[in-house]
N, C-alpha and C positions, 0 to 999 in steps of 0.2 A: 975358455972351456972349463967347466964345473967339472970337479975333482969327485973324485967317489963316495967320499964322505963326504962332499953338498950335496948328493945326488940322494944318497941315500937320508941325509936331514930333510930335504925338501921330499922326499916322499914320505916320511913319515909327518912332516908337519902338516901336508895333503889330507892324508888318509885320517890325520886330528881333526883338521876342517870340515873333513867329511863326516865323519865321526858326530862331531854338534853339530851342524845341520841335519842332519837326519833326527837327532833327538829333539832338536828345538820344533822340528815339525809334528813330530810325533806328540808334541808336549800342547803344541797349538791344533793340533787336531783335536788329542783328546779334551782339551779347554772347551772347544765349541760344541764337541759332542755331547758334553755335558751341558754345558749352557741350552743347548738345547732340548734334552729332556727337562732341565728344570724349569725351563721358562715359562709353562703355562704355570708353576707355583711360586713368582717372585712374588706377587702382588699379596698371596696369600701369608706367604713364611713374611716377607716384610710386615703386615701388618699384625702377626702371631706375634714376632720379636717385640712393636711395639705396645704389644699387648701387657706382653711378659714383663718387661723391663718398667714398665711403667706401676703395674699393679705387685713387682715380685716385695717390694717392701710390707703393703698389707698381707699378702701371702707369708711374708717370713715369722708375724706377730699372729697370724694364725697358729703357722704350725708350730709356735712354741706355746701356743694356750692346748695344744691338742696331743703334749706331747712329745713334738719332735718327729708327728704323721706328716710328713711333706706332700704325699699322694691323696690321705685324706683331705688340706687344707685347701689343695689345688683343685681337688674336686668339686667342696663347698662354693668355693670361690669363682669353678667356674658356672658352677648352677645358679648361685646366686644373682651371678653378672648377665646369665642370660634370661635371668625372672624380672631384674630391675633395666635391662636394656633392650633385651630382643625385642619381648612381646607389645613393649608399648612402642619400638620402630616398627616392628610390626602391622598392628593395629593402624600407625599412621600412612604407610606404605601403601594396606588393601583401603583408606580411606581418597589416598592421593587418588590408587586407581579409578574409584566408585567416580571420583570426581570429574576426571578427567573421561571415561568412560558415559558420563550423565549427559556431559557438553556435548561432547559429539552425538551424543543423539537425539540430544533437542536440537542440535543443529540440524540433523539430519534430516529430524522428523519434521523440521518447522515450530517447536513450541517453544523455542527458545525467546524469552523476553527481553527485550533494551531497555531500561528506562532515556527517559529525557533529556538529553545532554544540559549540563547547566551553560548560562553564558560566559561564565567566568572561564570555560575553556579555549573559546575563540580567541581569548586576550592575551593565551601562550605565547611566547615570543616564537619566529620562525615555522614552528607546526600546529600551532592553535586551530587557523582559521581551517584546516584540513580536517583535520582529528573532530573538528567542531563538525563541518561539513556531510564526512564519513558517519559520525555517528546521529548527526539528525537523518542524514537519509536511513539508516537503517532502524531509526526507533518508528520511520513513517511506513517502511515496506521493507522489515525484516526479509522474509522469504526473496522476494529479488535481490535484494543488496546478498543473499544466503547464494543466491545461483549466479550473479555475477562475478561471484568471489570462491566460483565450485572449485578448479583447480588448485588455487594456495587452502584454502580449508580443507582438502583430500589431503594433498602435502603436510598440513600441520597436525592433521590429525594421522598421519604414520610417523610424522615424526614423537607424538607425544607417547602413542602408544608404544615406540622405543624405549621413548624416555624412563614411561615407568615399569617395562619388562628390564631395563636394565638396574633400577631401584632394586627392583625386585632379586635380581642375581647378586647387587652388591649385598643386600639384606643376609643372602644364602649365606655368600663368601667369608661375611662377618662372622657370621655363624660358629662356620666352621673354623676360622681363625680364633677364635674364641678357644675351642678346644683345643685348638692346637698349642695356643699360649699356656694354656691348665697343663700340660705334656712337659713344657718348657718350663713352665713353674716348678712341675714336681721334681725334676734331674738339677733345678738352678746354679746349686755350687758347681757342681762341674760345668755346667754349663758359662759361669763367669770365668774359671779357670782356665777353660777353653780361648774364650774369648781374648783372657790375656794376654796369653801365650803371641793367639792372632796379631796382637798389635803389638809386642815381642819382638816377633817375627819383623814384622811390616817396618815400624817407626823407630825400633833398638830396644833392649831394656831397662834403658835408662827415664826414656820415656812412654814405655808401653802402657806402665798402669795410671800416668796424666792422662793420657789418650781415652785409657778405658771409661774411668772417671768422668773425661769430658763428654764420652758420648752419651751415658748414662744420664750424667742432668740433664741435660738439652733433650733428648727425648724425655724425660717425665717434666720435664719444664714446660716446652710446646704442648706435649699432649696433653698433660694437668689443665693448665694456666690458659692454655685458649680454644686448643679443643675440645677438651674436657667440658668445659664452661660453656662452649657452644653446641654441645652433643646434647648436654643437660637440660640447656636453653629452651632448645629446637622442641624436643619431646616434651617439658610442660606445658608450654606456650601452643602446642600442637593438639595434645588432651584437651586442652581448657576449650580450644577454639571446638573440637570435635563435640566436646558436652555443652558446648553454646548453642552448637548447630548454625555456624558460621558457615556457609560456603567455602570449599575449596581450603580445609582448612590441613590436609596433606600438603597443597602447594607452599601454602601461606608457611608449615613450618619448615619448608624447606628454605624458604627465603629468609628466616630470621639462622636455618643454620648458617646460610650462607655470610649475610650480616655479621653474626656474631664471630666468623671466620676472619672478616674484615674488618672489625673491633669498632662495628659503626654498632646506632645502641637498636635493641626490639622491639622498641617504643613505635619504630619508623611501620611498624606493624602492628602493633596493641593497638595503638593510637586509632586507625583509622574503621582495626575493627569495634571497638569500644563507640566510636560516632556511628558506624553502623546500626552499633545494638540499640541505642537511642535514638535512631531513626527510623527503627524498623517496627510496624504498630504489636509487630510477636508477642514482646515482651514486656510483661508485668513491670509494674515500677520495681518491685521487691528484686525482681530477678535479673534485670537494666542494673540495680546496684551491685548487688554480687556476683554478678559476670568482670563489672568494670574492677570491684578491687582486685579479682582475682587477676585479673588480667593486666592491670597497673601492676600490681605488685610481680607479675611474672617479666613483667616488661623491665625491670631494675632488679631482678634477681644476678645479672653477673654482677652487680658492684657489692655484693653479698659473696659470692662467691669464689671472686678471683682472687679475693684478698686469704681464704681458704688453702685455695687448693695454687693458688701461682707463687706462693713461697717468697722467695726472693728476687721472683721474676724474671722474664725469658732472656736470654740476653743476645738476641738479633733481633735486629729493628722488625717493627712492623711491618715493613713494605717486604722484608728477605719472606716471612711468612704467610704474606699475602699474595705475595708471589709462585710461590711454590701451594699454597691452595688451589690457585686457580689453572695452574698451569697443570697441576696432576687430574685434578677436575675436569681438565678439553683431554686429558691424555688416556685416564680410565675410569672418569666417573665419578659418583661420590668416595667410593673406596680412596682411591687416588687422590682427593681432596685431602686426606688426614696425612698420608702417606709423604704426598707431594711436599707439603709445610714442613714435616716432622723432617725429612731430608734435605732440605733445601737449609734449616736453619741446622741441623748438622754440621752440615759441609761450610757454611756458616763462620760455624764458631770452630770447626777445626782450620779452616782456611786463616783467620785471624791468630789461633792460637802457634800458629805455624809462623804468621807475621810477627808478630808481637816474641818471638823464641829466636832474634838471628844472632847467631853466635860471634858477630863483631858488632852491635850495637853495643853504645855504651852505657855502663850498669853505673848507679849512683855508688858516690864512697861512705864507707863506713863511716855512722858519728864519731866522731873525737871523743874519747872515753875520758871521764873528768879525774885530774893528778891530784884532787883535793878530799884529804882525807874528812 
């Protein structure tokens, strides 16, 4: 039988347990209640952060030509960024649309044209003789081969116009990420401060400001060094094809941003429109040649570039940020393609740095310091 003073220990030890349960719940309520009002703005504040951190170094050589205006420099900085970024994703964006809005309606209307499959496509291994097949019947009787294929062409054509209304949202989103990054630029030192503190907090202060550090390169690493390079890529390669008057040349830069994400080269695109341009009776000899320089030379601009802007270069493999491209990309689209990579080679390099830091691995000895005078 428990004596009165265990009685009365075990009730107060009770009413302790009760005690933090009640607040751990109240703590995990309040977590999700919050999580949930913020949640339609992860995607935005995430890519605002990488905005910031990435550009607060030209931001900080601004505002010391300006004075020591941190509000003016971030203003500059964000007008500027959306003079030399927005308006020409822009421009490629309502061009994807026009395009992709054209097809469907010569498909729809019937005036859509095939040319003549060549032979050389029958000889495809596995899907040649099909692909070969499919497209002589429809260069013979577009319109049937149009109506026999009404259902997945209804289909693909909601799927596209998806496609580019949600181009079109990420475009907005950027937008406003943009500004919100200039916000984040202007308050920066506290806002590093903060940050420190956070990882302080989180990993000790012994190692809060390695932390901070580490995440700091790795995002201007990734985004510099390959999205940066692929962002850059995408939009002249996109212009160029647009003042060619290439077809589908929205689509076409979207496949070299995607490329250039995958660190395969542009070429895999210049290439085929450059054969185009000299097989299409359009163009002048004069204008066949200065489409193809401009278009060579846009096709090898990252090896111009990366050596630039990638520094000492990213230091997760390829595949970690190839990875998280494309998986952010099936998750929210293009937004999520920058976002996806930038965090995936994050976690990356903190997950390694965390391997590579275990406090019984064995640490090399000091040199023998020489006894000779």
């Amino acid at each position: 039988m428990n004596t009165p003073s265990e009685l009365a220990l075990e009730r107060r030890l009770s009413a302790r347990l009760l005690d933090v349960f009640i607040r751990a719940g109240l703590v995990v309520a309040l977590v999700v209640l919050c999580y949930d009002i913020f949640s339609p703005f992860i995607s935005l504040m995430a890519w605002a952060l990488i905005l910031a951190v990435t550009l607060y170094p030209l931001h900080r050589m601004l505002a010391r030509r300006l004075g020591g205006r941190n509000g003016l420099a971030a203003t500059l900085l964000v007008l500027g960024g959306l003079v030399l970024i927005v308006a020409p994703v822009s421009v490629l964006t309502m061009a994807l649309g026009d395009s992709v809005q054209g097809f469907v309606a010569s498909a729809r209307d019937h005036t859509l044209q095939v040319p003549e499959p060549p032979a050389s496509v029958a000889k495809l291994p596995l899907v040649g003789e099909k692909i070969h097949a499919l497209w002589a019947k429809a260069y013979a009787d577009l319109p049937a081969t149009l109506k026999s294929m009404q259902p997945q062409i209804a289909d693909l054509s909601r799927k596209a116009i998806g496609v580019v209304a949600a181009i079109g949202g990420s475009v907005l989103l950027f937008l406003v990420s943009f500004v919100v990054a200039g916000i984040i630029m202007a308050f920066g030192e506290r806002g590093a401060a903060g940050m420190r503190a956070v990882f302080d907090r989180i990993v000790g202060v012994e190692r809060g400001g390695e932390f901070a550090r580490l995440c700091t390169s790795t995002i201007r690493a990734v985004a510099q060094g390959v999205l940066g390079v692929a962002l850059i890529q995408a939009i002249v390669i996109g212009l160029l094809l647009l003042v060619a008057g290439i077809p589908f040349a929205g689509v076409l830069a979207a496949v070299v941003l995607v490329l250039g994400i995958a660190q395969l080269p542009a070429l895999l695109v210049t290439l085929p429109a450059i054969v185009y341009i000299w097989a299409s009776p359009d163009y002048g000899t004069g204008a066949a040649v200065t489409h193809t320089v401009l278009l060579g030379v846009a096709g090898m601009l990252d090896n111009v570039l990366k050596p630039l802007l990638l520094g000492r270069g990213v230091e997760a493999p390829m595949p970690v940020v190839l990875l998280g491209a494309l998986g952010g990309m099936a998750s929210s689209g293009i937004l999520g393609m920058f976002v996806g990579a930038t965090f995936l080679s994050l976690g990356y390099q903190i997950f390694m740095g965390w391997v590579g830091a275990h406090p019984d691995a064995p640490r090399a000895a000091p040199e023998a310091q020489s006894t000779t005078d």
